[in-house]
VOMITI-477617 format. One line per field, with one value per residue (C-alpha): chain; x negated, y negated, z; residue number from 1. Coordinates in steps of 0.05 Angstrom, whole numbers, plus 5000, padded with zeros to 4 digits. Each point is the difference from the previous one (the first is absolute). Layout:
BEGIN
unit: c(A	...) .
px: c(X	...) .
py: c(Y	...) .
pz: c(Z	...) .
pos: c(NUM	...) .
***
This chain:
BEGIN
unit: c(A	A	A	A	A	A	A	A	A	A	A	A	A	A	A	A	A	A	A	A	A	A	A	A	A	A	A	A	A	A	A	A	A	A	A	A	A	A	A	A	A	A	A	A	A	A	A	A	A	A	A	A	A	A	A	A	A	A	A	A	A	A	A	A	A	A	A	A	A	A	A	A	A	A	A	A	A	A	A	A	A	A	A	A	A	A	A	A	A	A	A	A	A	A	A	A	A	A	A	A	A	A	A	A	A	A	A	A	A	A	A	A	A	A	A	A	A	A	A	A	A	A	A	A	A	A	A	A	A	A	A	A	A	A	A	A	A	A	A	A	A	A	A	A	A	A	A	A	A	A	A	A	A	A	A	A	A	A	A	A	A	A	A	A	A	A	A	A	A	A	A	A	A	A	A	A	A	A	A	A	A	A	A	A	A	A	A	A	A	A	A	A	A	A	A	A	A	A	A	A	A	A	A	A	A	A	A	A	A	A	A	A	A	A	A	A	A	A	A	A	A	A	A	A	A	A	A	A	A	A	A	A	A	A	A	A	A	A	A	A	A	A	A	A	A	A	A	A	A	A	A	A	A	A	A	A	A	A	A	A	A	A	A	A	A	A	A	A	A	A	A	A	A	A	A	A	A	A	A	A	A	A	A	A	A	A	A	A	A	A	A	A	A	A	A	A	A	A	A	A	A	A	A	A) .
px: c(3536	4994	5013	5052	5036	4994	5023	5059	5015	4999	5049	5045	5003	5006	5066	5026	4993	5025	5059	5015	5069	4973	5077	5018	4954	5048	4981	5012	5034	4968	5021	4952	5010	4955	5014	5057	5004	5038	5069	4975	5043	4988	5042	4972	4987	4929	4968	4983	5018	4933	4978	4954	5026	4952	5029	5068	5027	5046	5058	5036	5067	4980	4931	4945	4943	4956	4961	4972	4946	5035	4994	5030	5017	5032	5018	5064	5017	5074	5044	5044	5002	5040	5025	4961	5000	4946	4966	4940	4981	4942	4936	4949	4926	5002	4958	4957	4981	5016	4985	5051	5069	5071	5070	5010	5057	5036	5013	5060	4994	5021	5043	5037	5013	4948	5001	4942	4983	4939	4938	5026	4976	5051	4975	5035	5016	5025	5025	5026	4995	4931	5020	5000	5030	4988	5054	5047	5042	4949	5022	4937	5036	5012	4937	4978	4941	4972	4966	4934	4973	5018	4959	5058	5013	4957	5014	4944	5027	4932	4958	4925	4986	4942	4952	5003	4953	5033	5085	5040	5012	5051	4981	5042	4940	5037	4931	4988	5073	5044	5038	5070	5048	5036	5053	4978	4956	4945	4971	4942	4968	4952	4923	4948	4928	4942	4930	4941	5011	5085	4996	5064	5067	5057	5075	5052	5080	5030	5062	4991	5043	5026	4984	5031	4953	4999	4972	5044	4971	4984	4970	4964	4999	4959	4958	4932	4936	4936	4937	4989	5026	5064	5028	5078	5026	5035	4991	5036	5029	4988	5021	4940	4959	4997	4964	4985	5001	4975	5039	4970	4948	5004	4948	4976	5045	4989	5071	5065	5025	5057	4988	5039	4972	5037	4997	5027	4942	4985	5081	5019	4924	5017	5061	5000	4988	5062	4991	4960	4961	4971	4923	4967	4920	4941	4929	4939	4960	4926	4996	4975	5054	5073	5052	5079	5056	5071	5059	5080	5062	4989	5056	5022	5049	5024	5070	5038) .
py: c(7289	4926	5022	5036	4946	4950	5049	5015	4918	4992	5054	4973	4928	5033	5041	4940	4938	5064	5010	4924	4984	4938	4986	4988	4932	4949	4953	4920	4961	4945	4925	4952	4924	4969	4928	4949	4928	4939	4987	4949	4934	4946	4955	5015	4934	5023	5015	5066	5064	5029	5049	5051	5061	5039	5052	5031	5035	5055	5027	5058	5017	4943	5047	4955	5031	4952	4949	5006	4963	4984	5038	5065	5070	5017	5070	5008	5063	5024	5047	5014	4963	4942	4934	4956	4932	4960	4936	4964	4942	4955	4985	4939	4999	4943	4939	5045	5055	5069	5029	4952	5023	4988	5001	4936	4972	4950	5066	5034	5080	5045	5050	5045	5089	5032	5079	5041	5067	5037	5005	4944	4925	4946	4939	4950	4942	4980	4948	4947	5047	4978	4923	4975	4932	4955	5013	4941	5029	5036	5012	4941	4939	4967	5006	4929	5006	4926	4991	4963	4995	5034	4938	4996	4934	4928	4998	5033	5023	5036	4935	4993	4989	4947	5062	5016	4969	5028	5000	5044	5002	5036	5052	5024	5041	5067	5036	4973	4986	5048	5047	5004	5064	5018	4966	4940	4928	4973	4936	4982	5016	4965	5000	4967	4992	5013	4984	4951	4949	5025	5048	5005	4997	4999	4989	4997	4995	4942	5019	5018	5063	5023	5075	5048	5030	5060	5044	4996	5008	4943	5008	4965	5042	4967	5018	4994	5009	4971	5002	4970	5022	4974	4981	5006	4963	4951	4933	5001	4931	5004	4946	4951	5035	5033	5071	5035	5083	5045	5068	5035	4992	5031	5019	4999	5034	5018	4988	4976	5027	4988	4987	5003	4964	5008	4931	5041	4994	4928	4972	5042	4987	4933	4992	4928	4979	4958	5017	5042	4975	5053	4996	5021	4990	5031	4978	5016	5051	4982	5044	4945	5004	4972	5028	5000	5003	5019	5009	4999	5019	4980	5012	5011	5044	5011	5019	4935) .
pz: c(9540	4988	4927	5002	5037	4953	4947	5045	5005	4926	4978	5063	4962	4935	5023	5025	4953	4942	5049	4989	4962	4949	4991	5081	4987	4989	4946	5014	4952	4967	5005	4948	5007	4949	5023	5034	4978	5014	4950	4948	5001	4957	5032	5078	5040	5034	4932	4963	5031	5009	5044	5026	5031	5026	5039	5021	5055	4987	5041	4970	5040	5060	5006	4996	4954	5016	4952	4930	4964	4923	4956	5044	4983	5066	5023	5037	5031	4996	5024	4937	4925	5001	5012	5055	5030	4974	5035	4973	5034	4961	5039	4988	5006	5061	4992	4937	5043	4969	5066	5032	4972	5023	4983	4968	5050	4939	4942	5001	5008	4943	5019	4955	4992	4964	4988	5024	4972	5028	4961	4950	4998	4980	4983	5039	5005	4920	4963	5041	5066	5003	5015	5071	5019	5055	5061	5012	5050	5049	5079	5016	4963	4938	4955	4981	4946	4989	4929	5023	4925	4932	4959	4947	5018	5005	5067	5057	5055	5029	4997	5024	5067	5020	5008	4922	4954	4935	4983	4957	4925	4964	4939	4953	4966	4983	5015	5075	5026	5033	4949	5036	5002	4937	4988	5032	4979	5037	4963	5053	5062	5042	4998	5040	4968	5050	4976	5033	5043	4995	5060	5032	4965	5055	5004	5047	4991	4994	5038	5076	5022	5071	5000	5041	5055	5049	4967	4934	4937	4943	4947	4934	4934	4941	4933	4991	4954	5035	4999	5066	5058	5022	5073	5014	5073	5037	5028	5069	5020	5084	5046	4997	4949	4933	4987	4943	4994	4959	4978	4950	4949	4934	4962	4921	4952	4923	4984	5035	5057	5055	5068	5066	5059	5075	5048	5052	5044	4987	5006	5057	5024	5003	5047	5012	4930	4977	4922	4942	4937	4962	4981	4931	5000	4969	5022	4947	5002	4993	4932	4951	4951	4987	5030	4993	5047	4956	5040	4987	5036	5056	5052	5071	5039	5067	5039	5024) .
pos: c(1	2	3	4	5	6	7	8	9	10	11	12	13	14	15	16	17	18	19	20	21	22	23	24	25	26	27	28	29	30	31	32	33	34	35	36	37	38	39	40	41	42	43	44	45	46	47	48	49	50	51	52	53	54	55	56	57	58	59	60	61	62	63	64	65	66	67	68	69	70	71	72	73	74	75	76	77	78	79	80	81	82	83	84	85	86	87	88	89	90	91	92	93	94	95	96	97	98	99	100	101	102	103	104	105	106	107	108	109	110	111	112	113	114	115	116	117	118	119	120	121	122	123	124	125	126	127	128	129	130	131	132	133	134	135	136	137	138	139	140	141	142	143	144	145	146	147	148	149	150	151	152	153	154	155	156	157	158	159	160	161	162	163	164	165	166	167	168	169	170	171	172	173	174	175	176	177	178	179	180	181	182	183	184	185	186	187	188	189	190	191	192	193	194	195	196	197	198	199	200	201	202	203	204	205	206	207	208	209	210	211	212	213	214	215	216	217	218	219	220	221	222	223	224	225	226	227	228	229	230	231	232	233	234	235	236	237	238	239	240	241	242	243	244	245	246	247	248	249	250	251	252	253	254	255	256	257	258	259	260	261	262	263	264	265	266	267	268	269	270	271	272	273	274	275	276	277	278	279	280	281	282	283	284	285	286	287	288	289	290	291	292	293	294	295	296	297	298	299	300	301	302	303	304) .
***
């Protein structure tokens, strides 16, 4: 009896999945974004345009998708073939964690029509659709971005704090500095040396800024190769007494790489604090060999 039950079972499932209509399943279409990058400007004020965008989140007719590690091939289910309302906002590994991502708060979305046909892929953005700027007129405030060091002048204006034991030096070596964007020159970036008895290379800016606080958002983007790990923060001016903070530490790359580091715990942390410097420092590792710090670009941005 058992037997002929399970016989009975099988044929049932058979009946039905041949009963199935392959055609009723609709078919997504396809949306493949390869990558987004910043508009190259040779003549921008806070250095080269680099960037690293990460991640986007897409909206297509105000639906929100969700968010997509870059390179995507995104399926999108639609009603009919057509012409639909396409948002991509780009998203930022924060303070160098992949697993930490975020709308970056400063780029500009890019919205545009695209036309969707089921079961195709349309590679998307191209050309110059792929370009994101930063937004100059967002609901927050004016965007200030503060160039804190681009090195392509004789002039420091990150200089060593009484904590380093080693300064900068400027390279124009073609095979260690950072290669800019197309279309754009870089002639040298800043290095720091770190071998025995030079264990801690350290900088702060020169210029001390009032940040805004409650919870808003500031941010320092910069490039960097190391070998060493590398420390991004602030030094918080209180009434009667100075402390340092710690953000984020980056760790050893094998080639150059952009980095975006939030203060918004540390400035709106710090409610009393009159004004900002921002804090570059590596420390030695114990690994018995020389080690080198390069870094360029260095800016920061926040609403005012």
């Amino acid at each position: 009896m058992k037997e002929i039950f399970i016989f009975f079972i099988f044929n049932l499932c058979l009946v039905t999945l041949n009963s199935c209509d392959n055609n009723s399943i609709e078919k997504p279409a396809y949306l493949a974004i390869q990558e987004l990058y910043m508009t190259p400007n040779q003549n921008s004020s806070f250095g080269n345009s680099s960037s690293k965008i990460s991640s986007v989140w897409i909206h297509i007719n105000n639906y929100n998708l969700g968010a997509f590690e870059l390179p995507a091939q995104i399926p999108v289910l639609i009603d009919t073939n057509g012409s639909y309302d396409l948002k991509l906002e780009p998203g930022i590994d924060i303070n160098g964690v992949s697993s930490f991502r975020g709308i970056y708060p400063f780029y500009n979305p890019i919205e545009m029509s695209v036309d969707l046909k089921k079961g195709e892929t349309i590679d998307f953005p191209s050309g110059s659709n792929k370009i994101v700027s930063y937004d100059f007129n967002a609901p927050q405030g004016e965007l200030k971005i503060k160039n804190l060091e681009t090195f392509e002048s004789g002039l420091r204006t990150m200089t060593t704090t009484n904590q380093s034991d080693t300064n900068w030096i400027l390279t124009s070596n073609s095979n260690i500095k950072f290669p800019p964007p197309q279309g754009e020159e870089n002639l040298y970036s800043g290095m720091a040396i770190l071998d025995t008895g030079i264990c801690k290379f350290e900088v702060s800016s020169n210029e001390d800024f009032i940040l805004p606080k409650g919870g808003e958002n500031v941010y320092v983007e910069f490039d960097y190769h190391i070998t060493n790990p590398l420390t991004i923060g602030v030094i918080a001016s209180n009434p009667g007494q100075i402390i340092q903070m710690p953000t984020a530490t980056f760790l050893p790359n094998s080639k150059w790489n952009h980095g975006y580091v939030n203060l918004i715990t540390e400035v709106s942390g710090s409610p009393q604090a009159s004004t900002f410097k921002i804090l570059i420092g590596s420390a030695k590792l114990n690994n018995g060999r020389l080690d080198t710090v390069l870094i360029d670009n260095v800016r920061l941005l926040y609403h005012e």
